[in-house]
C-alpha angles and dihedrals in degrees: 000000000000088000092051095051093041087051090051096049087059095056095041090049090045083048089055084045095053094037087049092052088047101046088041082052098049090050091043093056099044083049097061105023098031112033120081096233137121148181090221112089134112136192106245133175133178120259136216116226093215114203132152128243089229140063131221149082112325110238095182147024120193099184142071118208118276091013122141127254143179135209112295092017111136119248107176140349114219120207086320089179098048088059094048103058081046080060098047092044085054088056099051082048098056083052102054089044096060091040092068086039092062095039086050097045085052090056098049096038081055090050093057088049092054096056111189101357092085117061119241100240085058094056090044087056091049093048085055095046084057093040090052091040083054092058098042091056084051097055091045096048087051097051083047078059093047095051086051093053091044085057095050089047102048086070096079107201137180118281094194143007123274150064136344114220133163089028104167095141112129131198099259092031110133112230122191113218112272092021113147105246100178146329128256125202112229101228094189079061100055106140149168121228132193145194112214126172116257092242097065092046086092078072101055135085141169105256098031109123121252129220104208116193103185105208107264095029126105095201130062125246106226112226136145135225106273098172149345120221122258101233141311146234119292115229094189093069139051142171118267117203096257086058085254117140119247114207128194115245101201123090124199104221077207105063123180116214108257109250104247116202118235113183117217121205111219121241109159127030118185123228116273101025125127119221091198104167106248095037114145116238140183110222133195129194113215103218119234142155110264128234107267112268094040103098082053091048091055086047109062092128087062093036090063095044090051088051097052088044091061090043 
């Protein structure tokens, strides 16, 4: 009896076994076939190439490298004094200016007083001197306005809030006009990206929720599916130099799914979780059925052609 009952239990225990692989398998498979994830996600943002309009030598800097900033904060000043004596001498020019257009105006106001006594061709040469002298206020009065603007802008401000990187700008550093001085991180543009295979994309849809595990963390940061991209680069074609396209022959029997982006927009961070611009994530998509009217917002492209094909 004790044989009998030890021989059952092993095959009970062998059954539990087998049941147990299968069931592992099966998960397993759902899990990687099935499930919308990936190791493949970043966090990006988008960053601002932050240059000045004006060239010279740069008097201040107001930031420190990976500081944070918001909308309107000064970042540099660039040669501040040189572009204020520009501004000054403006300003002598537009008196002077107005000084020969006074006397010139007097002499003309003087020929038409005096009627007949003065020739014509002498009053047509006074109405050109005030013409000219006209002219000559007004150009002086628009490069006034250029040497203010050139002061405004050579206090070079935050265009948006975020975060300085790549900060290696000095007190006495010659900067060219339109020369990149740093990068600044948008924060209002934090984001998750992710690159999922083409043949999960049928499980994803803008609005499901994200579970977002950033390599090193132990909690998950909480986002939704805000778009999918709209295509990608293909790597079996390429431009010939007659503008004719060159396709590869060659064709792999064993064929891996193109990565599509989907881009996550970020809801819930964690304490303790750092958002840094370039971290690794594993993202899953938590599938849901998506609100009527978003499959045909993901599908303009077929929309349209729908739309010419009934035309």
């Amino acid at each position: 009896m004790k044989s009998m009952l030890a021989f059952l239990a092993r095959w009970v225990v062998t059954a539990l076994f087998v049941v147990a692989a299968v069931g592992v398998s099966m998960w397993l498979w759902h899990r990687y076939e099935d499930v919308p994830w990936t190791r493949d996600g970043h966090v990006r943002a988008d960053v601002v190439r932050v240059a000045t309009d004006v060239g010279g030598l740069v008097t201040q800097v107001a930031v420190r490298d990976n500081q944070v900033v918001k909308k309107g904060d000064l970042l540099f000043v660039v040669d501040t004094p040189r572009y204020t004596d520009a501004y000054a001498e403006a300003n002598a020019q537009i008196a002077s200016a107005q000084a020969k257009l006074d006397e010139a105006r007097k002499v003309s106001a003087r020929d038409v007083a005096l009627g007949d006594l003065v020739a014509t061709e002498t009053h047509e040469q006074n109405v050109a001197t005030v013409r000219t002298a006209e002219a000559a206020l007004a150009s002086a009065q628009a490069q006034r306005q250029t040497a203010a603007l050139n002061i405004h802008r050579a206090e070079v401000r935050a265009s948006v809030s975020g975060t300085v990187t790549n900060l290696d700008l000095h007190p006495g550093d010659f900067i060219a006009a339109g020369q990149q001085a740093l990068a600044l991180f948008d924060a209002d543009s934090l984001r998750v990206e992710g690159y999922f295979e083409e043949t999960k994309l049928h499980r994803i849809h803008v609005g499901d929720e994200a579970r977002i595990r950033l390599m090193g963390d132990e909690t998950d940061v909480i986002g939704h599916v805000e778009s999918i991209s709209g295509g990608i680069a293909d790597d079996q074609t390429k431009d010939t130099p007659n503008r004719v396209l060159a396709v590869d022959p060659t064709f792999s029997w064993v064929r891996l799914a193109q990565r599509i982006p989907v881009r996550i927009h970020v809801d819930k961070v964690p304490a303790g979780a750092l958002l840094v611009v370039g971290r690794t994530a594993t993202i899953t998509i938590l599938d849901r059925q998506p609100p009527q009217g978003q499959h045909a917002a993901q599908q303009p492209v077929n929309g349209q052609r729908r739309k010419a094909a009934a035309q």
